[in-house]
C-alpha positions in Angstrom: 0.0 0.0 0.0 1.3 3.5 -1.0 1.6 6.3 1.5 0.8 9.6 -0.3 1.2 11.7 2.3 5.1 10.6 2.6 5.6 11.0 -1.1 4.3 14.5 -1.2 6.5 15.4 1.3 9.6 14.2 -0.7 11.2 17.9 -1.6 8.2 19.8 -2.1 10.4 22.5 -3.5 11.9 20.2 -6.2 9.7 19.3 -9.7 9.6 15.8 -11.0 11.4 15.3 -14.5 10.1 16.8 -17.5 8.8 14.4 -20.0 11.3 13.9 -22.5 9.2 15.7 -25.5 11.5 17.8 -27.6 14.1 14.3 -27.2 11.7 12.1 -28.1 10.8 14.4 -31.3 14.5 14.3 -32.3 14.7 10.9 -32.1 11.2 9.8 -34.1 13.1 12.3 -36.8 16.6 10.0 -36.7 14.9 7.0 -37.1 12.5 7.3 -40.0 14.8 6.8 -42.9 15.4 3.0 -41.3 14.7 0.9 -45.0 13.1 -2.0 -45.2 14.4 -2.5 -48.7 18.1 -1.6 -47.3 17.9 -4.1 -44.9 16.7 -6.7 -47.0 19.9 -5.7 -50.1 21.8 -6.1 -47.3 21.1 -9.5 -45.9 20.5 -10.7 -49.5 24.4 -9.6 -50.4 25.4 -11.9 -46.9 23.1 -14.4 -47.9 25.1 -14.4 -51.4 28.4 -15.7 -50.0 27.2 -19.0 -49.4 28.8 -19.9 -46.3 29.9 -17.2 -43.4 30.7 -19.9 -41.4 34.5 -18.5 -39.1 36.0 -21.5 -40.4 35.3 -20.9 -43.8 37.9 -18.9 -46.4 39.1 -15.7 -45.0 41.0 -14.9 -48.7 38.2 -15.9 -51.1 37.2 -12.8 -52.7 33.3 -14.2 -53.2 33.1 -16.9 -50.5 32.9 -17.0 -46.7 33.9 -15.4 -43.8 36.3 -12.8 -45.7 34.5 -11.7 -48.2 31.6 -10.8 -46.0 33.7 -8.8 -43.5 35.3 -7.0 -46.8 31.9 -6.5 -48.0 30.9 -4.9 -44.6 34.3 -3.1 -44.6 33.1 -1.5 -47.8 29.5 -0.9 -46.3 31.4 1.2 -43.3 33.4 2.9 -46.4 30.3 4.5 -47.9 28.3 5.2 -44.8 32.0 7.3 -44.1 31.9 8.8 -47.4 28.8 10.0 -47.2 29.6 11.7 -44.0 32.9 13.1 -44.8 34.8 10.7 -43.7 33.3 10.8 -39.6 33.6 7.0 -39.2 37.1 5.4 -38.6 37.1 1.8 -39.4 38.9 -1.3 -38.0 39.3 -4.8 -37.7 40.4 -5.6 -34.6 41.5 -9.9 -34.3 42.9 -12.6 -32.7 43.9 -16.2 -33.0 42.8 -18.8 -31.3 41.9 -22.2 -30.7 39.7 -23.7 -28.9 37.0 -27.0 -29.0 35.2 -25.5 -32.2 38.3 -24.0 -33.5 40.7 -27.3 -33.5 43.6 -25.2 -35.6 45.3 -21.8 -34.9 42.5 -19.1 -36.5 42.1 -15.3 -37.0 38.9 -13.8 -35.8 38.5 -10.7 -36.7 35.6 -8.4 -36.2 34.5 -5.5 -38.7 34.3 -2.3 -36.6 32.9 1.7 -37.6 33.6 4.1 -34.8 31.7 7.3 -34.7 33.7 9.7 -32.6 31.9 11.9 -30.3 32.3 15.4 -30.4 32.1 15.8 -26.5 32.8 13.3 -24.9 34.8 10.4 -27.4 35.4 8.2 -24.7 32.0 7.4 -23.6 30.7 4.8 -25.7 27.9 2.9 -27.0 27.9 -0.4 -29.2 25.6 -2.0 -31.1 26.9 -5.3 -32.4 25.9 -8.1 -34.4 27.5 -11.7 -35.3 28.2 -11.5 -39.2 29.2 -15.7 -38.8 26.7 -18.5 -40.3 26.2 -21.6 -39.4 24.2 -25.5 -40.4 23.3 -28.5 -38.0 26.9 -29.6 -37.9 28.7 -26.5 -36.2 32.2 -28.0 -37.7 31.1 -27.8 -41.3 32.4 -24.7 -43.2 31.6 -26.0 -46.6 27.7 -26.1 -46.8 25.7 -23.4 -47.6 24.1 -21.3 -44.6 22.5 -18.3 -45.8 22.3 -17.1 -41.7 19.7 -14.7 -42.8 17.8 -14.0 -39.6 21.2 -15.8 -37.4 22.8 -13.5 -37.5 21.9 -12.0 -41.0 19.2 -10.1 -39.3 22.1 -8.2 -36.8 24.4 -7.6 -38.5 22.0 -5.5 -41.1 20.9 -3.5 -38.5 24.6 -2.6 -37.0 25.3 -1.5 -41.0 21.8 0.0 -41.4 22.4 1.9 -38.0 25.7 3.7 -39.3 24.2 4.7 -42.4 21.9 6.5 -40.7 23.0 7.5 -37.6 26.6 8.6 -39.2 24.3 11.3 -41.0 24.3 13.0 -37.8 26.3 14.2 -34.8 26.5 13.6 -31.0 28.7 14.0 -27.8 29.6 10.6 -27.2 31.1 8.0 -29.2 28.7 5.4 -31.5 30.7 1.9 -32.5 29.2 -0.5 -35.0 30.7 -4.3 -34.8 30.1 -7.2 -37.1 31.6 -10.1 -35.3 33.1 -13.3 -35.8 33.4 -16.5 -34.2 30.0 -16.2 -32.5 29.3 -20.0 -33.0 32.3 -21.3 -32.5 32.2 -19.9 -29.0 31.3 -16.5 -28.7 35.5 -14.8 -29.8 34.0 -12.4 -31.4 32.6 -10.3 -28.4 35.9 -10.9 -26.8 38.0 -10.0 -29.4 35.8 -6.3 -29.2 35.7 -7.0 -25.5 39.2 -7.1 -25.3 39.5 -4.1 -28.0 37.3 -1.8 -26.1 39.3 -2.4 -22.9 42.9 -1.6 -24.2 41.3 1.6 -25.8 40.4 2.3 -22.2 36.7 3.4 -23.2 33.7 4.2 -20.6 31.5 1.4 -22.3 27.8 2.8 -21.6 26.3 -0.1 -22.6 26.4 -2.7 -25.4 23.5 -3.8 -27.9 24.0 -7.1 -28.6 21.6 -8.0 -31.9 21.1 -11.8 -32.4 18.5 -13.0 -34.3 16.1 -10.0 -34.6 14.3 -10.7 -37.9 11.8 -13.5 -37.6 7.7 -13.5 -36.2 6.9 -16.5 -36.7 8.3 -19.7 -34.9 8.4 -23.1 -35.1 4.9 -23.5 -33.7 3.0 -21.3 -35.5 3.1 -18.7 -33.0 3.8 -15.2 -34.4 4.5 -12.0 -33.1 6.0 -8.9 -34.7 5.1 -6.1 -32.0 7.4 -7.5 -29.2 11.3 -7.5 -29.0 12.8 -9.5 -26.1 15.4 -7.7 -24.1 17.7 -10.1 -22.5 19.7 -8.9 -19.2 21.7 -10.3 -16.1 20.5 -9.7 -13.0 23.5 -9.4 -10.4 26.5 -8.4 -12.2 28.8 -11.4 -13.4 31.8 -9.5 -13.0 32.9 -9.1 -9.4 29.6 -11.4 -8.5 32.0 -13.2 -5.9 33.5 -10.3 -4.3 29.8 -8.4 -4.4 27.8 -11.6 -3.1 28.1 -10.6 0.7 27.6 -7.0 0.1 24.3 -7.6 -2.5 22.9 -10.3 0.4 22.8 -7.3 2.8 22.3 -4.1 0.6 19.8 -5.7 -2.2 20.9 -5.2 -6.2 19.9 -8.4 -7.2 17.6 -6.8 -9.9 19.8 -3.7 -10.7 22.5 -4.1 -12.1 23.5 -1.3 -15.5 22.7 -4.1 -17.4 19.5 -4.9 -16.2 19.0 -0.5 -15.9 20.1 -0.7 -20.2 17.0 -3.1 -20.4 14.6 -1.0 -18.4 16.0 2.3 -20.6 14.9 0.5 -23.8 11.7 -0.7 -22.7 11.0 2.9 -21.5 11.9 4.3 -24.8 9.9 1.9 -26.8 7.1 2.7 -25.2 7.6 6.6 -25.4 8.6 6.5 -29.7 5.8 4.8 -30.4 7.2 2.8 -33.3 5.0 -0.4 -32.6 6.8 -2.6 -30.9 7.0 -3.5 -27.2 10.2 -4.4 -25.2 9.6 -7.7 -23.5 12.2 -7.7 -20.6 13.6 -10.9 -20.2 15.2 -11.2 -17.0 17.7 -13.4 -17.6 21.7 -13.3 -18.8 20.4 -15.0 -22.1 18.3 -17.3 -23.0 17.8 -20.5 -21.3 21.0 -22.4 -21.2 22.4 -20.2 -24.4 24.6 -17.3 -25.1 25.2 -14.1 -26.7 28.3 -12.3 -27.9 27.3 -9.7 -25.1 28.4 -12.2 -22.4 32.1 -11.5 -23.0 31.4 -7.8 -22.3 29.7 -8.5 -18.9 33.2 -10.4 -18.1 35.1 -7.2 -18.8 32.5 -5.5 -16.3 31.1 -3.7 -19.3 27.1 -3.2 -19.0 25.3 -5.3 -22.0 22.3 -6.7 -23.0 20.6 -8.9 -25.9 17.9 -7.7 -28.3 16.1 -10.7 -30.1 12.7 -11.5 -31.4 9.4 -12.4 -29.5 9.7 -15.7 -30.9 12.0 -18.1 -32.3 11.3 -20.7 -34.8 13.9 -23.6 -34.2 13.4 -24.9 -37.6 15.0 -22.3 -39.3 18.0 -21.7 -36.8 21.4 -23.9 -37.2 19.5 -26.2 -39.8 21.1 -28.2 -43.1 19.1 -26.6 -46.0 16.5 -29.4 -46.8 12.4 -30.4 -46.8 11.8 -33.7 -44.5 7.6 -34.3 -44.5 7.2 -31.3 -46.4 8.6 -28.8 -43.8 11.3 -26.2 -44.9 14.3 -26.6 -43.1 17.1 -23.6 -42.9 18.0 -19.9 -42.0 16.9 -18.3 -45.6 16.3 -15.0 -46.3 12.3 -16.0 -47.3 11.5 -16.7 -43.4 12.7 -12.5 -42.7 10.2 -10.2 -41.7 11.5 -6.9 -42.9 8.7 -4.9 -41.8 9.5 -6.1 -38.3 13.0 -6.0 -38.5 13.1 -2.4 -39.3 11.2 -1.6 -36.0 13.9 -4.0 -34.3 15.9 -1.0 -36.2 14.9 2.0 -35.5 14.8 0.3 -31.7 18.7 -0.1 -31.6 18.9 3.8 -33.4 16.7 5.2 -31.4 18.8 4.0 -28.3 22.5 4.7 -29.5 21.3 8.2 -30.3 19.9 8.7 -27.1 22.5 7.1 -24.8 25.3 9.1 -27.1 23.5 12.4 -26.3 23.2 11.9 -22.6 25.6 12.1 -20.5 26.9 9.1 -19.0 25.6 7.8 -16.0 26.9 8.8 -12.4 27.9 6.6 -9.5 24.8 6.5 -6.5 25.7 5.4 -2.9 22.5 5.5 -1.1 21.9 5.6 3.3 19.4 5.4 5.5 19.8 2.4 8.1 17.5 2.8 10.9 16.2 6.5 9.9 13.0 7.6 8.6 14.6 9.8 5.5 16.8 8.2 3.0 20.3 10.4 1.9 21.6 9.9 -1.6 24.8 11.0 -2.9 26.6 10.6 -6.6 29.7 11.6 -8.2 29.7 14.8 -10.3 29.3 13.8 -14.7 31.4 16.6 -16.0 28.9 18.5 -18.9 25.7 17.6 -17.3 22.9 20.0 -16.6 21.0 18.3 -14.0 20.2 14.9 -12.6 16.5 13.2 -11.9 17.0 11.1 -8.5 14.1 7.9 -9.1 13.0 5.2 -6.9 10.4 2.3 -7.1 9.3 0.0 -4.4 11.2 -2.9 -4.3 9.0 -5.3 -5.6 8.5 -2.7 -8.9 9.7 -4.0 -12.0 10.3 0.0 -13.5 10.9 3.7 -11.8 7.8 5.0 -9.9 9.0 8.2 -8.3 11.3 10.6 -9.5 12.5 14.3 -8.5 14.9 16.7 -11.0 18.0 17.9 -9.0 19.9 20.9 -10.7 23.5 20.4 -12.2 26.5 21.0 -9.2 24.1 19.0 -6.9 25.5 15.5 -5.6 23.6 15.0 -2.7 19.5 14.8 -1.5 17.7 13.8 1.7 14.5 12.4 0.8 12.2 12.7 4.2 9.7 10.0 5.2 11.1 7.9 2.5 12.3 5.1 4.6 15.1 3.2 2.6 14.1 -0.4 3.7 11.1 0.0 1.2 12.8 1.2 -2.3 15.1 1.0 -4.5 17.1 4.5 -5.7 19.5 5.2 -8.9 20.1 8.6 -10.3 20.4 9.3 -14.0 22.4 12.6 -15.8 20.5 15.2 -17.8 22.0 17.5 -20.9 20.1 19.4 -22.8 17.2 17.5 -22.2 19.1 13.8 -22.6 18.6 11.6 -20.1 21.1 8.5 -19.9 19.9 5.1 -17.8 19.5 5.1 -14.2 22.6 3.8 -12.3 21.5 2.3 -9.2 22.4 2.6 -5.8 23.3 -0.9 -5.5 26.1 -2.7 -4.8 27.9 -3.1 -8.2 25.7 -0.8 -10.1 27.9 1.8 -11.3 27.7 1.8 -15.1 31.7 0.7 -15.4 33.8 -2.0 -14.5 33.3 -3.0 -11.0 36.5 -2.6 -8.7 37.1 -4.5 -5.2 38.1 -1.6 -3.0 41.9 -1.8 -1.1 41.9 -4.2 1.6 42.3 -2.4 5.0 
């Protein structure tokens, strides 16, 4: 039961945040040329290379995995040219071996970075793997088209820098075909690895797998729903946080699971007819994601895929048994759907690249009836809105806006047993995600602090 007399005496003074209109105006604008008929050239011209399985020829100009990432390489090229040259484009690799990799092999990922003009060390990624794959994962020879695994992503990471290239922003945008995703997920580590010896603030990671079918395997279809897949307690640190998140809550909070909530929030304020289904979970059940090597580095990231998956068509030999269709083929895409899946993953690297990133929230209140929050200062921001839910709340209830060179609010009769907190970092009327005031939930790489 809600007390409204104790939330309307939380800082009478202070006004809660403005709804993001003028934003969420730009953003509609930055999204509408997403092309179905792009995306469909573009998975038809990955389709065309037979196989992109990692094992496959990396020197065949027309064949396999290196012809596709040269294709995408040339993809990047005209998106830069377009823009005067604003993306800078690299392949970052390397070899290894490994129980689906038996030899010594390069993988190496495709990479567009979009510099920020603020603040080019804060970064957002959307990735996708740009690797196919049939029943047998060993075979390299066999066709597999891969259009919706992982055709479907990596369309939308070369659709999103055509169109998001055409425009500006603060922070840094990176867009990452990968490798090796099926062979054991070297791709994301390779860019993992990459984005750590570059030493950038990784807001958060878009991992895009499998994001261009509505219909699965049992006849179930659904093209207004994405799922949005996200760990709950961070992975990396878990150990070291255990004791502290057993006492201090966080189990539902980490930056990753805050990325998820961000995009749900977003889909439902655009309006572009599709729903975020948060999935509270690292992955899918008992499968993984090239966004899993990013959570190792203590980077915040989360998967986008469909409502529905249709089994048939996923890691199949091309073939009809009892008159089914077997195989990944560019027929079983949606476009219409995948360009909502689009303008979804747009819509949030332009917003998170506009924001400021998120600050660090430390929250008290043990055995008091007010609750004090404090945060580090984000250098450039204008403001901050300080939310809270009930524990039990799956999304932000409450919220108050706190002007810029403030780091620290009491919030009376708001008893800190009873709710969770997070602050979020306002510019120019960007808001980035809510980091929570959690044990582990600042949006970086989480350090043990020096042993007394």
């Amino acid at each position: 039961m809600r007390h409204p007399i104790a939330i309307l005496a939380v800082l009478p003074l202070l006004a809660a945040a403005p709804p993001p209109a003028a934003a969420d105006a730009r953003l509609r604008a930055i999204v509408a040329p997403v092309s179905p008929a792009q995306l469909r050239r573009t998975i038809a011209t990955l389709v065309s290379f037979g196989t992109r399985h990692t094992l496959s020829s990396q020197t065949d100009p027309k064949r396999g995995i290196g012809a596709a990432l040269e294709w995408t390489r040339g993809e990047f090229q005209r998106s830069s040219a377009a823009c005067g040259n604003c993306l800078t484009i690299v392949d970052p690799s390397e070899t290894v071996t490994g129980t689906r990799i038996p030899q010594p092999t390069r993988i190496r990922d495709m990479v567009a970075i979009q510099r920020g003009t603020e603040r080019p060390n804060d970064v957002v990624i959307i990735q996708g793997h740009i690797d196919s794959r049939v029943t047998d994962v060993m075979n390299a020879t066999s066709d597999a088209p891969g259009a919706n695994d992982d055709g479907s992503g990596t369309a939308a990471v070369i659709e999103a820098a055509r169109v998001l290239s055409k425009h500006r922003f603060p922070g840094t945008i990176v867009y990452a075909a990968l490798s090796g995703e099926e062979q054991g997920l070297y791709g994301g580590k390779v860019l993992a690895d990459y984005a750590k010896a570059q030493g950038w603030n990784v807001v958060t990671v878009l991992n895009n797998d499998i994001i261009g079918n509505s219909c699965s395997s049992d006849g179930v279809c659904d093209s207004t729903h994405a799922r949005v897949l996200s760990e709950g307690p961070r992975s990396q640190g878990e150990g070291d946080l255990s004791k502290a998140t057993h006492s201090l809550g966080g189990e539902n909070d980490s930056p990753s699971r805050n990325s998820s909530r961000f995009l749900d929030t977003l889909a439902d304020r655009l309006n572009i007819g599709l729903d975020v289904r948060q999935i509270w979970r690292t992955d899918r059940f008992g499968r993984g994601g090239d966004h899993i090597p990013f959570l190792d580095q203590g980077f915040p990231a989360a998967r986008i895929s469909v409502a529905v998956e249709n089994y048939d068509w996923q890691h199949q030999d091309l073939r009809t048994e009892g008159g089914k269709r077997y195989g990944d083929t560019i027929d079983h895409v949606d476009f219409a759907y995948l360009a909502k899946m689009t303008k979804l993953n747009v819509a949030a690297l332009a917003a998170i690249a506009s924001a400021p990133p998120p600050p660090e929230a430390k929250v008290e209140g043990a055995v008091s009836n007010d609750t004090t929050l404090t945060w580090t200062a984000v250098p450039g921001a204008t403001g901050y809105v300080v939310r809270w839910r009930r524990t039990d709340s799956n999304h932000w209830e409450e919220s108050r806006s706190v002007a810029a060179g403030t780091t620290r609010i009491v919030l009376p009769h708001v008893r800190v047993d009873d709710w969770v907190f997070g602050v979020s970092a306002l510019e120019n009327g960007w808001e980035s995600p809510v980091s929570s005031a959690v044990p582990g939930g600042a949006f970086k790489p989480w350090v043990a602090p020096a042993k007394k």
